[in-house]
Rosetta silent file (secondary structure, phi, psi, omega in degrees, C-alpha in Angstrom):
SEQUENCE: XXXXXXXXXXXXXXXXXXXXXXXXXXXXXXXXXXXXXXXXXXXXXXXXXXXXXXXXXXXXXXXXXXXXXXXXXXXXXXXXXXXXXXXXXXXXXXXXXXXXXXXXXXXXXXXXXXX
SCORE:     score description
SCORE:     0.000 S_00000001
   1 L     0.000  126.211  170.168  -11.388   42.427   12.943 S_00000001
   2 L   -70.876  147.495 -163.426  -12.049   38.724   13.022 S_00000001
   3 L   -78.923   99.301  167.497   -9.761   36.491   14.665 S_00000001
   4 L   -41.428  139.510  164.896   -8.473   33.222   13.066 S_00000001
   5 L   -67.977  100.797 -164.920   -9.294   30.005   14.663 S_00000001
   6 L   -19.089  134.505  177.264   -7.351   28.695   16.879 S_00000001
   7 L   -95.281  166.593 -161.674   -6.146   24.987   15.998 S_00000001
   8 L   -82.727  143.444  166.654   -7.207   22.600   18.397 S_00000001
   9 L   -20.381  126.336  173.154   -4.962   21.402   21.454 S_00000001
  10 L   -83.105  157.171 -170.838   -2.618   18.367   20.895 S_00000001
  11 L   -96.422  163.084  161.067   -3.473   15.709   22.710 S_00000001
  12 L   -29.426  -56.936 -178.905   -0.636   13.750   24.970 S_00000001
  13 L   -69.216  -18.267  178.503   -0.848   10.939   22.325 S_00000001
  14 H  -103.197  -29.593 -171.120   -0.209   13.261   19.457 S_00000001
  15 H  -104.255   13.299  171.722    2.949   14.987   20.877 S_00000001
  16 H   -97.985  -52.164 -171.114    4.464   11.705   22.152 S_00000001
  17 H   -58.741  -33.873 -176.266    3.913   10.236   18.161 S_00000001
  18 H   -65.990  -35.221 -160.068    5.225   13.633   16.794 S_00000001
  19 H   -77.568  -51.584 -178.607    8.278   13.358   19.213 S_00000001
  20 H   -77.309  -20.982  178.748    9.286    9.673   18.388 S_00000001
  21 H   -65.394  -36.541 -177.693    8.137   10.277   14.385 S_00000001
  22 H   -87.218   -8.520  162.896   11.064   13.211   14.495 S_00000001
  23 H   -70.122  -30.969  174.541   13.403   10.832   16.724 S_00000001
  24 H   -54.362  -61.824  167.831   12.636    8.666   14.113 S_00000001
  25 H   -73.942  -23.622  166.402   13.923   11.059   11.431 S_00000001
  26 H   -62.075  -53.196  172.671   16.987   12.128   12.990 S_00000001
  27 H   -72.715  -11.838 -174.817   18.226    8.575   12.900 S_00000001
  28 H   -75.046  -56.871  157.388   17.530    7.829    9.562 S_00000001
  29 H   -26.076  -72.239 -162.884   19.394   11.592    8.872 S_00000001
  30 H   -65.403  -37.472 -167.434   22.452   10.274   10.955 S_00000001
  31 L   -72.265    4.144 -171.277   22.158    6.210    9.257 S_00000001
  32 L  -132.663   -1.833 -168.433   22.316    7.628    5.600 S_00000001
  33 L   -79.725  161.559 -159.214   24.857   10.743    6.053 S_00000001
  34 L   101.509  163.442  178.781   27.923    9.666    4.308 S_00000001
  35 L  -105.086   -5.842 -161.685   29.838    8.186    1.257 S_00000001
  36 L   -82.534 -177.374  171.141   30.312    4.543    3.290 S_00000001
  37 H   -52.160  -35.538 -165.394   28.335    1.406    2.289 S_00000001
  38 H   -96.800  -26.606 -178.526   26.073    0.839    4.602 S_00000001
  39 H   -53.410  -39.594  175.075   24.808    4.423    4.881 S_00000001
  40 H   -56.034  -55.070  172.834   24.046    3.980    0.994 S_00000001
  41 H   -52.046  -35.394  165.147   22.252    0.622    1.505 S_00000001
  42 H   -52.107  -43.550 -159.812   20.046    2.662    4.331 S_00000001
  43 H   -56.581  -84.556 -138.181   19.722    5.675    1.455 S_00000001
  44 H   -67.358  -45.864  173.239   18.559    2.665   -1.287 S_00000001
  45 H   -79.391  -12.091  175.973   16.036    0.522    1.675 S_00000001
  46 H   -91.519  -24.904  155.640   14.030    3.876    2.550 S_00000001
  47 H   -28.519  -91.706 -144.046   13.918    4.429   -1.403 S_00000001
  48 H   -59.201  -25.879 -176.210   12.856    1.407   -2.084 S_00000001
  49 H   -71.740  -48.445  147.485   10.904    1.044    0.538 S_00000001
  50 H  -100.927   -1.012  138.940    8.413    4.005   -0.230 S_00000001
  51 H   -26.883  -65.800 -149.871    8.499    2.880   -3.807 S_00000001
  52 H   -66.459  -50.273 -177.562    6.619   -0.191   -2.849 S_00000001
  53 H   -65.213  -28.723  172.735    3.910    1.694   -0.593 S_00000001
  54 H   -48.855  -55.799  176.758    3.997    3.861   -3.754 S_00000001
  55 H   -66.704  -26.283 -162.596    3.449    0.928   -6.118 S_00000001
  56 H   -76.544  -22.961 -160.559    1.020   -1.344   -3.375 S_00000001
  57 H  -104.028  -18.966  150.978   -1.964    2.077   -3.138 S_00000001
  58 H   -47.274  -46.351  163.808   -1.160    1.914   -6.916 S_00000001
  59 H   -64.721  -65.891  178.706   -2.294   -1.785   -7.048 S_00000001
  60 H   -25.455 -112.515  116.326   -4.768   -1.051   -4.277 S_00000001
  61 H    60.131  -59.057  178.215   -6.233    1.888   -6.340 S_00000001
  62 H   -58.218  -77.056 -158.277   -6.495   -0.186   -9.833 S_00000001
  63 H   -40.152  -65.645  158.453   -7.956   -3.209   -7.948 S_00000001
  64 H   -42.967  -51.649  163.941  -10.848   -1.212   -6.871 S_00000001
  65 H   -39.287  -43.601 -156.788  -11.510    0.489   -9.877 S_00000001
  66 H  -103.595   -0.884  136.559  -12.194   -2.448  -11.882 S_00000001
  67 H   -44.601  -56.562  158.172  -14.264   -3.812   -9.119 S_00000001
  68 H   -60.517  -31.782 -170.849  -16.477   -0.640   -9.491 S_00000001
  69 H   -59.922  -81.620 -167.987  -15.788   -1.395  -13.316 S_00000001
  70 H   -65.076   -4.409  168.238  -17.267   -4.674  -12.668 S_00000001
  71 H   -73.723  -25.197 -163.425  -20.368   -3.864  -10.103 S_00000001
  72 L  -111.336   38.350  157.631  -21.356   -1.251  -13.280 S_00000001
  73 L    57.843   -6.906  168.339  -21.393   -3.911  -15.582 S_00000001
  74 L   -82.591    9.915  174.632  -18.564   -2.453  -17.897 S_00000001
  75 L  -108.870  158.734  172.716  -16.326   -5.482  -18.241 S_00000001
  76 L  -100.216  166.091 -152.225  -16.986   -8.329  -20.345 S_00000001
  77 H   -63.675  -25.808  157.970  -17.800  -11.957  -19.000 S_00000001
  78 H   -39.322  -55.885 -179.454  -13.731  -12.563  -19.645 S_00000001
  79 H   -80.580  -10.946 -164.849  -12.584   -9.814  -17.879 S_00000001
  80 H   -92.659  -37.236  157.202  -15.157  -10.364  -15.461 S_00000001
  81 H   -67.345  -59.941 -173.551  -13.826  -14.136  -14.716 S_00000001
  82 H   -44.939  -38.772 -160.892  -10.107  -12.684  -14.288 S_00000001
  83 H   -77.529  -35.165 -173.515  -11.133  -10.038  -11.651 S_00000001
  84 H   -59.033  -35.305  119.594  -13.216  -12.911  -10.091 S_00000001
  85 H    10.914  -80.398 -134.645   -9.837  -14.677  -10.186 S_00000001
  86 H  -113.112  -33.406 -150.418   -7.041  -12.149   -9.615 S_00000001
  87 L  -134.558   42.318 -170.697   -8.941   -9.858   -7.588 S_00000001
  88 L   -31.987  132.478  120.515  -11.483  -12.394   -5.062 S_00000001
  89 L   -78.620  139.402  174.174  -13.927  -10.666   -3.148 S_00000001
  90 L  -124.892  166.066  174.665  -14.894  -11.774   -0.041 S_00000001
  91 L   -94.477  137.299  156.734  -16.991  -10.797    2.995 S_00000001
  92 L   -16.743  117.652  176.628  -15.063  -10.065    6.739 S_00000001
  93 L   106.462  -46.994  177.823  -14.988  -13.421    7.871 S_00000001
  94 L   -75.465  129.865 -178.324  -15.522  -15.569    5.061 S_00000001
  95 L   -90.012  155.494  177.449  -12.956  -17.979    4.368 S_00000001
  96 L  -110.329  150.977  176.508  -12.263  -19.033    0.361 S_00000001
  97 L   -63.316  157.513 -161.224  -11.643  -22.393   -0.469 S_00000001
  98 H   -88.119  -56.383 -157.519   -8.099  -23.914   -0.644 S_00000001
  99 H   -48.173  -77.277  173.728   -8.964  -24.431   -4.860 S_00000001
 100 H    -4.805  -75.086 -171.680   -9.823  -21.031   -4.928 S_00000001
 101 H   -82.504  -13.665  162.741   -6.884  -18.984   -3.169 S_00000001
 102 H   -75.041  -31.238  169.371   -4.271  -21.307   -5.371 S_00000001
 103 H   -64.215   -5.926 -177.986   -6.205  -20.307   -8.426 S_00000001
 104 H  -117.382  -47.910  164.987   -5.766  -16.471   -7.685 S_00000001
 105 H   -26.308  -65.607 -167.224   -1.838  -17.750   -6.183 S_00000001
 106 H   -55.990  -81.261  153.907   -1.631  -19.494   -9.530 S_00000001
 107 H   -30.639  -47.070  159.702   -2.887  -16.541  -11.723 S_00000001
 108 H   -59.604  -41.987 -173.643   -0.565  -13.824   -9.783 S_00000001
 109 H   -42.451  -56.349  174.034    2.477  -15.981  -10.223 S_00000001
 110 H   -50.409  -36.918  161.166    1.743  -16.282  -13.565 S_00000001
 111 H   -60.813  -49.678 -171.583    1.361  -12.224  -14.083 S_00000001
 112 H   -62.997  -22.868 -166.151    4.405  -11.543  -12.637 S_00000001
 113 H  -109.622   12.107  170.989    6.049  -13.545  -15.032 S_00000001
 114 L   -70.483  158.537  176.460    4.174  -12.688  -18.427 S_00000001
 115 L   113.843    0.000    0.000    5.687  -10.082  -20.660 S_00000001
């Protein structure tokens, strides 16, 4: 009968990060047990806190698409100035202009506060 495969050896470096990620977890366990305040405020920043990485690979995730949107030519020359705008590409290295990164500054501010 064949044998399953064995998973591979942890390295040093993997069972010192497992060991401080669950050292890690223990304190958060002890910093949120309770009815007092600050254990609640702990509870409400590790919410909120993977909220935000939730919402930022959300942004992330959009932002690319309509990059690919706009390499394949499916936006219109409108939508096509906003991403150039909102969403700058640049190369590693290249710096953008002062006009530039206030004009994308300029353009989030304004998003956030539309509606």
């Amino acid at each position: 009968m064949p044998q399953a495969p064995k998973a591979p050896e942890k390295t040093p470096e993997q069972i010192a990060a497992e060991e401080q990620d669950a050292a890690w977890l223990a304190l958060v366990e002890r910093a949120t047990s309770g009815d007092g305040s600050g254990a609640k405020q702990i509870a409400r920043a590790v919410t909120l806190e993977r909220e935000r990485a939730d919402v930022m690979k959300r942004v992330s995730d959009n932002r690319d698409y309509l990059r690919l949107m706009d390499r394949n030519d499916e936006l219109d020359a409108d939508q096509a100035e906003f991403i150039d705008t909102f969403y700058p590409e640049k190369e590693r290295g290249d710096r953008r202009s002062k006009d530039d990164i206030e004009a994308t500054r300029r353009a989030r501010e304004l998003a956030r506060h539309s509606d």
